[in-house]
N, C-alpha and C positions, 0 to 999 in steps of 0.2 A: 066807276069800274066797268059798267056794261057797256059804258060808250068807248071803252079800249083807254081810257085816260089812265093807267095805274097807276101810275107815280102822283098826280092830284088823290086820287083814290087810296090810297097810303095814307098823302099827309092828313087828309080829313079824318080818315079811322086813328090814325095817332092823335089828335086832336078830343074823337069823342073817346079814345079811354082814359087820356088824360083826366078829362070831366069824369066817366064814371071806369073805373079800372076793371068793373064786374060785366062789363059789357061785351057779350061773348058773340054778339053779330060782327063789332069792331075787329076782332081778334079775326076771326073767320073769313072777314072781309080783307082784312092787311095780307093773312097768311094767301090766301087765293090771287092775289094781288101782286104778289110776291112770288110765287110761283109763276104768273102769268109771264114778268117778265127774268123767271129765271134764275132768280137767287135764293136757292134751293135752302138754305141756312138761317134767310131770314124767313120765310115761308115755313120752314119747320120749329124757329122760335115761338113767334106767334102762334103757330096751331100747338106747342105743347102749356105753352101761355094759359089759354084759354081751356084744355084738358084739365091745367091744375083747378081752374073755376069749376069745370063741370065736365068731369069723365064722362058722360053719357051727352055730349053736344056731339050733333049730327055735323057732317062733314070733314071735320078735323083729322080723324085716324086715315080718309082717304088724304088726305094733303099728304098726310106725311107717310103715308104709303107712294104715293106720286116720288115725294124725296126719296124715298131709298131704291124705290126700283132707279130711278134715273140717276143714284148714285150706287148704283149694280149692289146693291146691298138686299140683294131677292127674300131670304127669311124673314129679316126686318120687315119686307112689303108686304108678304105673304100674314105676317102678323097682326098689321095695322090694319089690311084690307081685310079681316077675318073680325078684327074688333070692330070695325065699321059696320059690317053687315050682324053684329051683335045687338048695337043700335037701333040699326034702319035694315034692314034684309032688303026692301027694295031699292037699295043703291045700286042700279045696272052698273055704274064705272067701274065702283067695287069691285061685283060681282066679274065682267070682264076683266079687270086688269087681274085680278085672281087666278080666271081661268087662264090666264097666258100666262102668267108664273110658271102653275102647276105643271101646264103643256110643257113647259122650257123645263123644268126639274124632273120629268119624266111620267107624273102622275096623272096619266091619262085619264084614269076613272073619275078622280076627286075634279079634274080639270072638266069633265063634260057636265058634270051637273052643276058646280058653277056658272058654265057658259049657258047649259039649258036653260037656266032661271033668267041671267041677264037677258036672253034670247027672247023669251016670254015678256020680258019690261019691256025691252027696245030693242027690237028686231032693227040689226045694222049686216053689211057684207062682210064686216071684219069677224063680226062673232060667226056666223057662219062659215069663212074658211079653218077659224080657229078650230070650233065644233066638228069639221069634215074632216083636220089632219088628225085632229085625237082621233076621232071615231076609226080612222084609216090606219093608225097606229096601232090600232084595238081589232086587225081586222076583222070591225065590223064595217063592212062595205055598203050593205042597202043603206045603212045609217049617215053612213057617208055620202053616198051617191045622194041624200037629200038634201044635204047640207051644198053640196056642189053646184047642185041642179039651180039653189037660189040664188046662185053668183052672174055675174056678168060674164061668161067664158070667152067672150069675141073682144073684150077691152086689150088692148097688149101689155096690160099694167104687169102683169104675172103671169108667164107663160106656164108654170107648173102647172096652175089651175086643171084646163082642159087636159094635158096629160096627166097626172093625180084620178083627174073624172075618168078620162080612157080606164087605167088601172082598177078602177073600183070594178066599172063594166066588167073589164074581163075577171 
């Protein structure tokens, strides 16, 4: 699976739970495998597969948080990625794809402490613009402007950025 083979990476893990059915790496491995390349369905059988073995297996509720946010099904996301971090609190995926929910449902406040925590695991660009448009929504501006400051503002990828940054300034 890590050398990008999923479809090989499938049939093996269908193979080892043939052998043992309670084998919750196989299940985790198929569903992420399956997510990889995209079939959302089968990726969320498997991960609720292996939830019936063991409610509290790490990674699963992110899977299938992954399925419903990319099936715009946002509560359902907002759920799984909430029982994921029930689990593990340090799953930054989680905790980001959380804070972008929130941001998108309007929930500024619950949206930036999600983001702050991912932020702290794995400082990425993406969580801090996430972080800067909450906080900018929230006008709180300093908080913002720090968020901003750590982006790349000269990339042309998004031109909002530097003006968003302008508006905090003033």
């Amino acid at each position: 699976r890590q050398s990008g083979s999923n479809q090989e990476a499938i049939n093996l893990f269908k193979r080892a739970i043939q052998t043992d059915p309670n084998l919750i790496q196989a299940y985790v491995g198929a569903a992420a495998s399956f997510l990889e390349l995209g079939d959302l369905d089968q990726a969320a059988s498997f991960a609720e597969k292996a939830l019936a073995i063991n409610a509290n297996a790490p990674r699963l509720n992110e899977i299938l948080g992954i399925v419903f946010q990319n099936k715009s099904k946002l509560d359902q996301a907002i759920k799984c990625y909430q029982k994921e971090l029930e689990v593990n609190s340090k799953a930054s995926n989680s905790l980001l794809n959380l804070g972008r929910l929130l941001l998108q449902k309007g929930q500024e406040a619950a949206a930036i402490e999600s983001l702050a925590k991912a932020s702290a695991l794995a400082p990425s660009e993406q969580c801090s613009l996430l972080l800067a448009q909450a906080y900018q929504n929230l006008r709180q501006f300093d908080e913002a402007i720090v968020e901003y400051k750590k982006l790349n503002i000269n990339r042309p990828k998004n031109k909002l950025i530097p003006f968003n940054l302008g508006l905090c300034l003033l």
